[in-house]
C-alpha positions in Angstrom: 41.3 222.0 67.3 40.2 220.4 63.9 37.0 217.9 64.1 38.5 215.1 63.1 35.8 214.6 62.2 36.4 216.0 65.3 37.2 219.9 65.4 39.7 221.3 63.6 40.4 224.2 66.2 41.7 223.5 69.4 43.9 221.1 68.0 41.2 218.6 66.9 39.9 217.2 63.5 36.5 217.3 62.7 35.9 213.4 60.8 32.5 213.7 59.2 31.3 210.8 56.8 30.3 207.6 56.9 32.5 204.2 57.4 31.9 200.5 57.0 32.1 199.9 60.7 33.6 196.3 62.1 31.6 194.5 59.3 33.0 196.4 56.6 36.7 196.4 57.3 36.4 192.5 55.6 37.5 191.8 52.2 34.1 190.0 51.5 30.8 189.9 52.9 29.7 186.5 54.9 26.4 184.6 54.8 25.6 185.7 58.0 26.4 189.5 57.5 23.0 191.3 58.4 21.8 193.8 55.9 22.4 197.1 56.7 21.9 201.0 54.9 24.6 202.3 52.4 25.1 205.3 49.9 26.0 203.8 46.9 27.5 206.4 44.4 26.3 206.0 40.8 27.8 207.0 37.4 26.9 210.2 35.4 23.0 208.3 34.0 24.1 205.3 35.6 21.0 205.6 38.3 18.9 202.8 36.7 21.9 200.1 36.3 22.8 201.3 40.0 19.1 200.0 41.1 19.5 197.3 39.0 22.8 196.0 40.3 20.8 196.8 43.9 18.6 194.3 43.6 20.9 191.4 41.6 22.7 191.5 45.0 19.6 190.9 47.1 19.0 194.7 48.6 16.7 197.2 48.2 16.5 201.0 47.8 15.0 202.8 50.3 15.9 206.2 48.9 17.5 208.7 46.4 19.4 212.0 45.8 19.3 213.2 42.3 20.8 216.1 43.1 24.5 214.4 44.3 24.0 211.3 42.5 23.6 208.3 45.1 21.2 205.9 46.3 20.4 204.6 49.6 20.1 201.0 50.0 19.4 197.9 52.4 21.9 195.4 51.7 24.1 192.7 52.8 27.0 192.4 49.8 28.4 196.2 49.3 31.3 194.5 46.9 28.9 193.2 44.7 27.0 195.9 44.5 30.6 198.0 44.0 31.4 195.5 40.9 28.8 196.7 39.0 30.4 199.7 36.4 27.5 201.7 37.3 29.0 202.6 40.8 31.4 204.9 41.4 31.8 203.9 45.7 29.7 202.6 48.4 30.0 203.2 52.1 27.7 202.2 55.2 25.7 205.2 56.2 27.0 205.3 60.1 29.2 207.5 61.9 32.9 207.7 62.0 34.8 210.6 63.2 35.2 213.4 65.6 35.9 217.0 66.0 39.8 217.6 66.5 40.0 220.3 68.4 40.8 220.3 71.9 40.9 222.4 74.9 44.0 224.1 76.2 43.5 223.4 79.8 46.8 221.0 79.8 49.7 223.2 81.3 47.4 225.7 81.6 48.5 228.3 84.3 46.6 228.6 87.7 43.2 230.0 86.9 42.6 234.0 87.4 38.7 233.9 88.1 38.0 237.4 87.4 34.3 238.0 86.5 32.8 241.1 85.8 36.2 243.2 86.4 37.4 242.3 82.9 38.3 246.2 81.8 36.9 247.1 78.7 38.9 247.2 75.7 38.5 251.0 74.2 36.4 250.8 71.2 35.7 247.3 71.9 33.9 244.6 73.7 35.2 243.9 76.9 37.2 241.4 76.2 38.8 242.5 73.2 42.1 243.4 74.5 42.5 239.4 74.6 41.8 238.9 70.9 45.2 239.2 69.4 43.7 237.4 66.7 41.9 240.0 65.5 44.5 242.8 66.3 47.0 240.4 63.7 44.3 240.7 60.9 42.7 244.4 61.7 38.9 243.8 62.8 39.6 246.7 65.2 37.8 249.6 66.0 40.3 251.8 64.1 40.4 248.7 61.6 37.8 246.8 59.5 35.0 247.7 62.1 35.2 251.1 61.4 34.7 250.1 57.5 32.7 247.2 56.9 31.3 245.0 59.7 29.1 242.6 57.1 25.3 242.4 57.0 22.5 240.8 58.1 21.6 239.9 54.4 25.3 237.6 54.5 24.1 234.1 56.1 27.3 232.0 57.0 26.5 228.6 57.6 28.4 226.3 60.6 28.7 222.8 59.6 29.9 221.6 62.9 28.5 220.2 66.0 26.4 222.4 66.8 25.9 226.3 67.6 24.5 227.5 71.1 21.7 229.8 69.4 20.9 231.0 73.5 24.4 232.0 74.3 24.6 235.9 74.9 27.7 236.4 72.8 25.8 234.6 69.5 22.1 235.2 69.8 21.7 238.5 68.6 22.9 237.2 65.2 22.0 233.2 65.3 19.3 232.8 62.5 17.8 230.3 63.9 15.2 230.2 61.3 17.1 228.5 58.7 18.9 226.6 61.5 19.1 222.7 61.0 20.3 220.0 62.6 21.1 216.6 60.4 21.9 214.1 62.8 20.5 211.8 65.4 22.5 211.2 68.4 23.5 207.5 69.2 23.9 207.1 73.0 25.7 203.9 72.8 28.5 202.5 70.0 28.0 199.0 67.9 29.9 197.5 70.9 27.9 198.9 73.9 30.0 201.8 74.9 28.9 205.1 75.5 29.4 207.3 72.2 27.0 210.3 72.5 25.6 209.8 76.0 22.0 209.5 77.1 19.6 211.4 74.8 18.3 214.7 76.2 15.6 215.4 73.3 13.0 213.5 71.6 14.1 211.2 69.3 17.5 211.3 70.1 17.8 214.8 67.5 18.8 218.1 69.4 17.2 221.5 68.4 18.7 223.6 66.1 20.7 225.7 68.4 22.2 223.1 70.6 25.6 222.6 70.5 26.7 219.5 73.2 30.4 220.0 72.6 31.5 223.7 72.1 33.4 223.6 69.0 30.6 224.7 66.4 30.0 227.5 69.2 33.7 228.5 69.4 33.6 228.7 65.4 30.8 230.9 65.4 31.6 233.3 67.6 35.4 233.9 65.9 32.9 234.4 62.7 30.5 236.6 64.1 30.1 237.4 67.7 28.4 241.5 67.6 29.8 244.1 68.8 26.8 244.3 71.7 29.3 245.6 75.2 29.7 241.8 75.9 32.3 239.3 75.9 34.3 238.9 72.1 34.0 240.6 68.8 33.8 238.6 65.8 35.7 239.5 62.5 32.3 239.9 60.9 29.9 241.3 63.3 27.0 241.8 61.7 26.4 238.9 59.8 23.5 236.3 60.5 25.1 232.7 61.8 23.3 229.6 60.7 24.2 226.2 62.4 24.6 223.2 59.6 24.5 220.4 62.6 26.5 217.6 61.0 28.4 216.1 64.1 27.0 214.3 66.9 27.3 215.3 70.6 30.4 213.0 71.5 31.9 215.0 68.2 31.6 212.5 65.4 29.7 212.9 62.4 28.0 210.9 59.7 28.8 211.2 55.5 25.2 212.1 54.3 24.2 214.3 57.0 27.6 216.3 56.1 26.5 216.0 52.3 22.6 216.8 53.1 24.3 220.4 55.3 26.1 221.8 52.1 23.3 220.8 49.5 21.2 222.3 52.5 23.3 225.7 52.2 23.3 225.6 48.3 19.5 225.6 48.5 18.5 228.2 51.2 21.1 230.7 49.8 24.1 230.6 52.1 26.7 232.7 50.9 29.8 230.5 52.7 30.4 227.5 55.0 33.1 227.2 57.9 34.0 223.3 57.7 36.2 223.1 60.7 36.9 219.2 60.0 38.4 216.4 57.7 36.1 213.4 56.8 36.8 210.0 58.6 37.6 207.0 58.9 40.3 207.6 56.6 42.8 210.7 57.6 44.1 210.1 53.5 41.6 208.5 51.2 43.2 206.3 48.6 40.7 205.5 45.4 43.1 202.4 45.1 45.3 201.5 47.5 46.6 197.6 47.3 46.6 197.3 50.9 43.3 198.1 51.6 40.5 195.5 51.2 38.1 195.6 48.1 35.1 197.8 50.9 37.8 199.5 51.6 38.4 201.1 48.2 35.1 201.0 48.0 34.4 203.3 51.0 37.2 206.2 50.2 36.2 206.5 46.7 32.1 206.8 47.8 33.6 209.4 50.0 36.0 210.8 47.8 33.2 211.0 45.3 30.1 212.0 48.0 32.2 215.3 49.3 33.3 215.9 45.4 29.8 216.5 44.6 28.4 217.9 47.7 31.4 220.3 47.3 30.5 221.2 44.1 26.8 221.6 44.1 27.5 224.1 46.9 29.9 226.0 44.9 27.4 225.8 41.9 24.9 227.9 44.1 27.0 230.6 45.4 28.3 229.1 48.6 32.3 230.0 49.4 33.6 226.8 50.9 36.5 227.3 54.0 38.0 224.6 55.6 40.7 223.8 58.3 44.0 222.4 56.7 44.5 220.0 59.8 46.4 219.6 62.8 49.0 216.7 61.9 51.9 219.1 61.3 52.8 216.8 57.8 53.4 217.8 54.6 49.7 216.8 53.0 51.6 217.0 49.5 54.2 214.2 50.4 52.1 211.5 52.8 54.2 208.4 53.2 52.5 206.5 55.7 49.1 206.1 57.4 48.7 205.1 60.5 45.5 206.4 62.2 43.1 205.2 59.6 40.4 203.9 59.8 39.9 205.3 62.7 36.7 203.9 63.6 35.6 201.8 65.0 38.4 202.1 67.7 40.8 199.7 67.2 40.7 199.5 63.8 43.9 201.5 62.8 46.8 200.2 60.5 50.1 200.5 58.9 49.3 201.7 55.3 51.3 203.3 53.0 49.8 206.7 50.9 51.2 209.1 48.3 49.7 212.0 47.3 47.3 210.2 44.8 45.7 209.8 48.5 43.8 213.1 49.5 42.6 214.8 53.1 38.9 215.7 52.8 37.8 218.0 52.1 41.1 219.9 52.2 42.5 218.9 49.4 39.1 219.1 47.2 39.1 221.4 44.2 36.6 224.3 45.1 37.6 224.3 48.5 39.9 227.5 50.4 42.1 225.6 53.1 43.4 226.8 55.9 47.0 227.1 57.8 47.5 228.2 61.1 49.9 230.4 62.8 50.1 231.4 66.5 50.9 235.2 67.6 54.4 235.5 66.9 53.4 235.0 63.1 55.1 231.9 62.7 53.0 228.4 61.5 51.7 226.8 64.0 53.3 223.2 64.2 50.2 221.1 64.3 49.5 222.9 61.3 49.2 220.7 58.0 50.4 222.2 55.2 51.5 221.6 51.6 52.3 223.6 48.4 49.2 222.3 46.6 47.5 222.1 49.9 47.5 225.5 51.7 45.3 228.5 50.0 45.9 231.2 53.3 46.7 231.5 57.0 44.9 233.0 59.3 45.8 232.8 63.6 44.6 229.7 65.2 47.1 229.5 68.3 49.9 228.0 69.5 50.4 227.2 73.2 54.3 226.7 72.2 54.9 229.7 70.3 56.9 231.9 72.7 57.7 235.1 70.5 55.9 237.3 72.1 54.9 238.4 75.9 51.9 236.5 75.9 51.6 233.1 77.3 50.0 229.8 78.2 46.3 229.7 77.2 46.5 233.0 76.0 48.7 232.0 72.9 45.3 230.1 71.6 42.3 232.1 70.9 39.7 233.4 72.7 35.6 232.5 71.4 32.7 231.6 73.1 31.8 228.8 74.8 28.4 226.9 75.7 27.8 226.7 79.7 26.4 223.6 80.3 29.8 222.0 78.3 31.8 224.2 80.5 30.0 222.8 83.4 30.1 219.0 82.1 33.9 218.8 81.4 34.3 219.8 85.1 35.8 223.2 84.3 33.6 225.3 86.5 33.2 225.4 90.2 29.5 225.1 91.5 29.2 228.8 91.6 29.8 229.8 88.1 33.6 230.3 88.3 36.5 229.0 85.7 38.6 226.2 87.2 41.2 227.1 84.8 42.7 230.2 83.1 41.5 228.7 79.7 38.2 229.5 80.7 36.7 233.3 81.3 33.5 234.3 82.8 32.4 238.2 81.5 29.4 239.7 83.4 28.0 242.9 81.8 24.8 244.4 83.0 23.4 241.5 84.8 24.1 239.3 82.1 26.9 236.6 82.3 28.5 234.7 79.2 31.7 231.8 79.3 34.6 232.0 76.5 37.3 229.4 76.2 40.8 229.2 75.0 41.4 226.8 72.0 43.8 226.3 69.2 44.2 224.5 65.8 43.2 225.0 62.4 39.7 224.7 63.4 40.2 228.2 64.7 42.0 229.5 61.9 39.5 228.4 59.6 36.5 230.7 60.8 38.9 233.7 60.8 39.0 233.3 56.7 35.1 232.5 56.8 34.4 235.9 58.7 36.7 237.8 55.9 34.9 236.3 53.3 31.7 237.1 54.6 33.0 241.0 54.7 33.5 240.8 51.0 30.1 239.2 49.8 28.4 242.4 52.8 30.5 244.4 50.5 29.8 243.4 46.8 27.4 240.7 47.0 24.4 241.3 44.6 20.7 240.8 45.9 19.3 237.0 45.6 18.4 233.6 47.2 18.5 233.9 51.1 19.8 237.8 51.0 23.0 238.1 49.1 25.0 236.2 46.6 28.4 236.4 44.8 30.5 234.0 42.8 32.4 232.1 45.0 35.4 232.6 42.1 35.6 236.1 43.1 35.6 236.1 46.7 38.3 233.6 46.8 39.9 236.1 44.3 39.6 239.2 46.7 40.5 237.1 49.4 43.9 236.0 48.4 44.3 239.7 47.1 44.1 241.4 50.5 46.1 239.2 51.9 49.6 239.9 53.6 51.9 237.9 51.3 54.5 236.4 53.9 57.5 234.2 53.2 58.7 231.2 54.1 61.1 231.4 57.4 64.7 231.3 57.3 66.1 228.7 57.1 62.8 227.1 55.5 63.3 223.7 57.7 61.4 224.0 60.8 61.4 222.2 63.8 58.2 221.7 66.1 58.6 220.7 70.1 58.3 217.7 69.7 61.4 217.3 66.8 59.8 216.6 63.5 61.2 218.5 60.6 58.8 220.7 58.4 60.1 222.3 55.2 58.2 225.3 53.7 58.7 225.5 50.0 57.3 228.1 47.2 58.0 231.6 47.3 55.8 234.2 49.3 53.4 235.0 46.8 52.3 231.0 47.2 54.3 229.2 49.7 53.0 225.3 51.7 53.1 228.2 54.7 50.9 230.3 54.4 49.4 229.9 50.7 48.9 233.5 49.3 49.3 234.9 52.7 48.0 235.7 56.1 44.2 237.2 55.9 43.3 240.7 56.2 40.1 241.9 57.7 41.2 245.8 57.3 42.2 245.3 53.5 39.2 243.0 52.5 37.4 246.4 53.7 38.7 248.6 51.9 39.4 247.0 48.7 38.1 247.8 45.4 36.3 245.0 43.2 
């Protein structure tokens, strides 16, 4: 998926930031255009002339971030406001955008119900013998586990929608202490259709270790499920998992609550960030594109500019940045046309050319490791995005097509756990607690009962890197804010050090199912592949600083 601002696992894209909704997709604004809250995006000292240009246009401010440089205002006339040469981009501060990845129960083969007679994996958790995953990047028993398993002291933060902090296979290392959640969820859409769902909490704002979807739960658990005789292993076992809430139930998510979660981590001391998602409404934002509107412009360059900063406060504080590369199967270095943008509100989509002037975020941020997938024959996955410029390392995500090897159907994707009640919601459990589907497994140890699910997409590759990186800072991380710390320069270094260097296929065109051509290009020390290579758990444990 890969949030688009949906997931970016299970073949879903996680879209976080803020759009200008049906008002905003307008060239201009109208008299009768209410007045509504933006992030306007000011110049380096430009604060002051931002204000000022504020209020020439009729709004007001109703609040500031020094730290990434925007103000948020009440106003009715963004392009005005955006004329001023004070302001760098304005957006409307609403949600656009959904986690990508999706669940593997199409095609999936009749469901084998088995509950507590899953056999024990030797040297594992029960379930281990289904985590290929891990057996393709050693966090084994005989591999990284036996080596370096992280620590307690690394904090990895989730910015996603959501960890279950209750679920068996994640609360023994959920911190929920630090745990935040930045968004409010919106039961209805600007048109009266159900987005999020009636609102089970107070306010409309979950607690901090709610997760209404599954996909921040599934991240979490590839990262660091323990070793405890239950369920899934993670790749980093014994690290301490702290949910950055940024996405709504219904998987969408908003541009400053994404922003406030990584200035959040930078503060608190998190050592690295999963971002399992691309920022919406715009799948390539284009500073300026001459067939987009003046808000338009406006919009990508606030949120080119927002996740820019955000992006590099975090990294200024010691926070490693992973993200998902995408599940569109393109070349992100050669875009040519865009046609699923702006994807909210629905309906809003057109025809728009791009080049690569136009950039995924945060993908294609500097600062930021991204992620290609590959199912368990090795080869890339074809929903993967990738690009020479583009792709940093690979790591398994899944592949429900990929038949080189004797596994098959659901078990091609990967194997994390899953939230219950969401289980339960999307109709994929009978009323007695059994899967309806072979994507789903039930493990019953000691009296205790936890639910995994099978999902693919960059989303899931993405957390594999995270939980790798989190071994090295356990490793060599030096004692500061929130535990550890180390220079996100250096794990990135270690990272593409221990990695398997692996070449593009031959020949290097490459056809997916569904016919589209994909060409890998570079050679494999840095290909559009697989980057510097496929991760390695085992390696990252055993390698010297």
């Amino acid at each position: 998926m890969y949030a688009r601002g949906r997931l970016a696992g299970a073949i879903m894209s996680i879209t976080l930031l803020g759009g200008l909704g049906a008002a905003g997709l307008q060239g201009t604004a109208t008299a009768s255009e209410p007045s509504q809250d933006y992030l306007v995006f000011y110049t380096d000292g430009g604060r002051a002339a931002a204000q000022r240009a504020v209020e020439a246009a009729g709004g007001t401010v109703r609040a500031r971030d020094d730290k990434l440089g925007y103000l948020v205002v009440r106003a009715s006339d963004p392009v005005k406001i955006g004329a001023d040469p004070s302001v760098v981009g304005v957006t409307l501060d609403r949600p656009v955008g959904k986690a990508a990845d999706a669940p593997a129960s199409a095609g999936a083969p009749a469901a084998v119900t088995r509950v507590a007679d899953v056999r024990k994996a030797p040297g594992g958790d029960p379930l281990s013998d289904r985590q290929w995953d891990m057996k393709m990047i050693g966090a084994t028993p005989t591999g990284s586990y036996s080596k370096a398993r992280g620590s307690h002291k690394v904090l990895v933060g989730v910015i996603d929608t959501g960890v279950d902090g209750a679920h068996p296979d994640i609360a023994p290392n959920f911190n929920r202490a630090l745990s935040r959640n930045f968004v409010i969820d919106q039961p209805t859409d600007e048109n009266g259709k159900k987005l999020d769902g009636p609102c089970e909490h107070k306010g409309c704002k979950d607690p901090a270790d709610v997760d209404d979807d599954g996909h921040g739960t599934h991240v979490a658990s590839t990262i660091g499920s323990p070793i405890n005789g239950l369920g899934v292993s993670g790749v980093a076992p014994d690290v301490s998992l702290v949910n950055l809430r940024a996405g709504t139930d219904s998987g969408f998510f908003f541009l400053k609550p994404t922003m406030d979660a990584l200035e959040y981590a930078a503060d608190v001391g998190v050592d690295v960030v999963n971002m399992s998602f691309y920022v919406d409404p715009w799948t390539f934002n284009c500073a300026n594109n001459p067939s987009d509107t003046p808000r338009e412009r406006l919009e990508q360059r606030a949120i080119l500019e927002g996740m820019r900063r955000a992006v590099k406060y975090a990294r200024a504080h010691g926070v490693t940045l992973v993200t998902a590369i995408g599940n569109s199967g393109g070349d992100l270095g050669k875009p040519k046309a865009d046609t699923a943008s702006p994807d909210f509100p629905p309906g809003a989509e057109k025809k728009r050319p791009v080049d690569n002037t136009c950039l995924n975020v945060p993908a294609e941020l500097d600062g930021v490791i991204s992620v290609s997938s590959v199912g368990p024959s090795g080869r890339k996955a074809g929903y993967s995005d990738y690009g020479v410029e583009q792709t940093d390392i690979a790591a398994p995500g899944g592949d429900m097509f990929d038949g080189g090897t004797d596994l098959k159907g659901a078990t091609r994707e990967i194997l994390a756990a899953a939230p219950e009640h969401v289980l339960r919601a999307k109709g994929l459990l009978f009323a007695d607690g059994k899967p309806k589907t072979a994507s789903v497994i039930r493990d019953c140890q000691g009296g205790k009962c936890a639910y995994y699910q099978y999902l693919e997409g960059t989303s899931m590759a993405a957390p594999h890197v995270t939980g790798v990186a989190a071994l090295i800072i356990g490793r060599f991380g030096k004692p500061g804010k929130g535990g550890l710390q180390m220079d996100p320069a250096q794990v990135e270094r270690l990272l593409y050090a221990t990695a398997i260097p692996k070449g593009c296929p031959s020949p290097r065109t490459y056809r997916y199912g569904t016919g589209e051509t994909q060409v890998c290009e570079g050679p494999a020390a840095k290909n559009g592949f697989f980057g510097h290579g496929l991760v390695d758990a085992a390696r990252a444990a055993t390698v010297s600083p």
